[in-house]
C-alpha positions in Angstrom: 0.0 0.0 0.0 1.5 3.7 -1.2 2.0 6.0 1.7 0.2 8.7 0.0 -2.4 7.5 -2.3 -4.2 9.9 -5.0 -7.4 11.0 -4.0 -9.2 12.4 -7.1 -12.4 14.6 -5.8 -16.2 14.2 -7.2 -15.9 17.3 -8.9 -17.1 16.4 -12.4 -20.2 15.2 -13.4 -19.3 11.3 -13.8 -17.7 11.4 -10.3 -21.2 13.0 -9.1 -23.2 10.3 -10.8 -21.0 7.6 -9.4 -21.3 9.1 -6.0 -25.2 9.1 -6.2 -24.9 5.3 -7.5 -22.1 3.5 -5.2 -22.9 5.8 -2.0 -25.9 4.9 0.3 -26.8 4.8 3.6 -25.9 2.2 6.2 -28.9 -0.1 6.3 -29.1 -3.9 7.6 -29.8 -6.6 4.8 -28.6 -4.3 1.4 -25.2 -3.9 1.8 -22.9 -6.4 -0.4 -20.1 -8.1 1.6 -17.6 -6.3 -0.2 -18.8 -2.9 0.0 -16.6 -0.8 2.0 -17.6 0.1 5.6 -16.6 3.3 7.4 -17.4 6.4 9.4 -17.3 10.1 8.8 -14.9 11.6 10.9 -16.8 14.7 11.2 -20.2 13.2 12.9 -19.8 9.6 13.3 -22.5 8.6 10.1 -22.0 5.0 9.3 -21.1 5.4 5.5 -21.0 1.8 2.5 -19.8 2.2 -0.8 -19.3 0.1 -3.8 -15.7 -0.9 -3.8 -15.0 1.4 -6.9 -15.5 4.1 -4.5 -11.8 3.6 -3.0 -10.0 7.0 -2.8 -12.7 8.9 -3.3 -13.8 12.2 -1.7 -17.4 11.9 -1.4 -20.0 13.9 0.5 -21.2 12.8 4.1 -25.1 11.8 3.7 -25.5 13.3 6.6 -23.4 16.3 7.4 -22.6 16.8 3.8 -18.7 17.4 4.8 -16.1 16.3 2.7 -15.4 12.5 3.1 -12.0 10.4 1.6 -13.0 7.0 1.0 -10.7 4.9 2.9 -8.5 2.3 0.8 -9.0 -1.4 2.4 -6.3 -2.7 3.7 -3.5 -5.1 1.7 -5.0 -3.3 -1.3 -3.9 -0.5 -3.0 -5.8 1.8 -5.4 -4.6 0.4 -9.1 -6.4 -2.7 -7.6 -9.9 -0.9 -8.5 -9.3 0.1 -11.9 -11.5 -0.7 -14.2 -11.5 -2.5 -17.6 -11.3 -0.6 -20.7 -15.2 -2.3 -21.2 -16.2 -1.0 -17.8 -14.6 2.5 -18.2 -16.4 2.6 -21.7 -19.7 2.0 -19.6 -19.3 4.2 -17.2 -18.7 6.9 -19.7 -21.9 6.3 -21.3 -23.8 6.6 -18.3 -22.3 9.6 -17.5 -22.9 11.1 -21.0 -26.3 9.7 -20.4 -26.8 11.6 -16.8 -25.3 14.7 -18.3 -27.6 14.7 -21.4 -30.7 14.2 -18.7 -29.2 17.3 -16.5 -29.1 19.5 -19.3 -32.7 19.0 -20.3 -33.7 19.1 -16.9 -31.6 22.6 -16.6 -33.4 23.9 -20.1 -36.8 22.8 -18.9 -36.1 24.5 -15.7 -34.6 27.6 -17.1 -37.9 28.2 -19.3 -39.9 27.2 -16.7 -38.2 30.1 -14.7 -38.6 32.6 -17.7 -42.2 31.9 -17.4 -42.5 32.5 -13.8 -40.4 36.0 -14.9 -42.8 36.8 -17.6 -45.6 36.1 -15.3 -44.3 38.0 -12.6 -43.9 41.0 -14.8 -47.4 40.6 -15.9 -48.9 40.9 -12.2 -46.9 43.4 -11.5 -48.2 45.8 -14.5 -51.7 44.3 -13.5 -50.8 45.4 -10.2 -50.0 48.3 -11.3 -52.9 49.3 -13.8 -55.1 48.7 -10.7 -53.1 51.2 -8.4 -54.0 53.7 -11.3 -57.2 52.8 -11.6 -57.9 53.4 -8.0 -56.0 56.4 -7.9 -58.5 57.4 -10.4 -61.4 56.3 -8.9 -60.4 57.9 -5.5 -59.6 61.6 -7.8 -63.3 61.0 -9.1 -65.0 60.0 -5.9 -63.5 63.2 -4.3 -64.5 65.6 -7.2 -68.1 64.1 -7.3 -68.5 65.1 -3.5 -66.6 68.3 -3.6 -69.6 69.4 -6.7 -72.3 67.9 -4.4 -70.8 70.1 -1.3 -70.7 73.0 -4.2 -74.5 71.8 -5.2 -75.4 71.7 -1.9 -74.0 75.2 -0.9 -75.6 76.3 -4.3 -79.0 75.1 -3.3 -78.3 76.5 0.4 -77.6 80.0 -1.2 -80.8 79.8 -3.7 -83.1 78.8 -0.9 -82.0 81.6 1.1 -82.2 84.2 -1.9 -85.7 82.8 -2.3 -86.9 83.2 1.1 -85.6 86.9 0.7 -87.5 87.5 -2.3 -90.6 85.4 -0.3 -89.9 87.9 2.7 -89.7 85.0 4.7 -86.8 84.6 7.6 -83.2 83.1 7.1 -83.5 79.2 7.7 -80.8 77.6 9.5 
């Protein structure tokens, strides 16, 4: 076993997708005998992993801190390469998971642009109908200002009448 054995990161987008297939969650009756058992060091998670996983810095299920994938030991890391067939594989799959991503990123970028366009839209609705009550409220407030002036009017016409009537000032 090398004292300081290459630990390539999950970075890139097969790395991801292998993560998401070999990593799981300690449970009783699912985990092959040669999956490789260990902790987190940061919170004490009981991690499995395919064997393929060996060297890898994965992410805690957990705690979601950085985790290396400890190498078994009397084994060394060119022990889990794979063949050219299995590399050739994987390398589909991960074309394949990228080609899914990026239509799930375009469908969610014009699902976004509609949620954008439909924001805008209530807004100017929104909008429109602060006008419109601003309007309303200007006309409401112009129609009782002319009936105070009507009423005043009628006030100053009843008076002028009773005048003309001789009779005395109402109040």
């Amino acid at each position: 076993m090398s004292d300081t054995p290459a630990q390539p990161t999950a970075g890139d987008a097969f790395a991801e997708a292998k993560e998401m297939e070999i990593s799981q969650e300690l449970a009783t009756d699912e985990i092959p005998e040669t999956d490789i058992l260990f902790e987190c060091p940061h919170c004490g998670k009981s991690l499995s992993i395919d064997p393929r996983g060996a060297g890898l810095v994965i992410r805690c299920t957990q705690c979601h801190e950085p985790v290396t994938v400890p190498i078994p030991d009397g084994m060394e890391l060119e022990d889990f390469d794979a063949t050219p067939e299995e590399l050739s594989l994987q390398l589909l799959h991960a074309r394949q998971t990228v080609s899914k991503l990026q239509e799930r990123l375009s469908a969610l970028e014009a699902e976004a642009e509609q949620l954008r366009a439909f924001r805008d839209e209530t807004m100017r609705r929104a909008a429109d109908r602060e006008d419109a009550m601003a309007s309303f409220r200007k006309a409401v407030r112009r129609a009782l200002e002319a009936q105070s002036d009507a009423q005043r009017d009628l006030q100053d016409v009843a008076a002028a009448m009773d005048v003309a009537l001789g009779l005395p000032p109402t109040p």
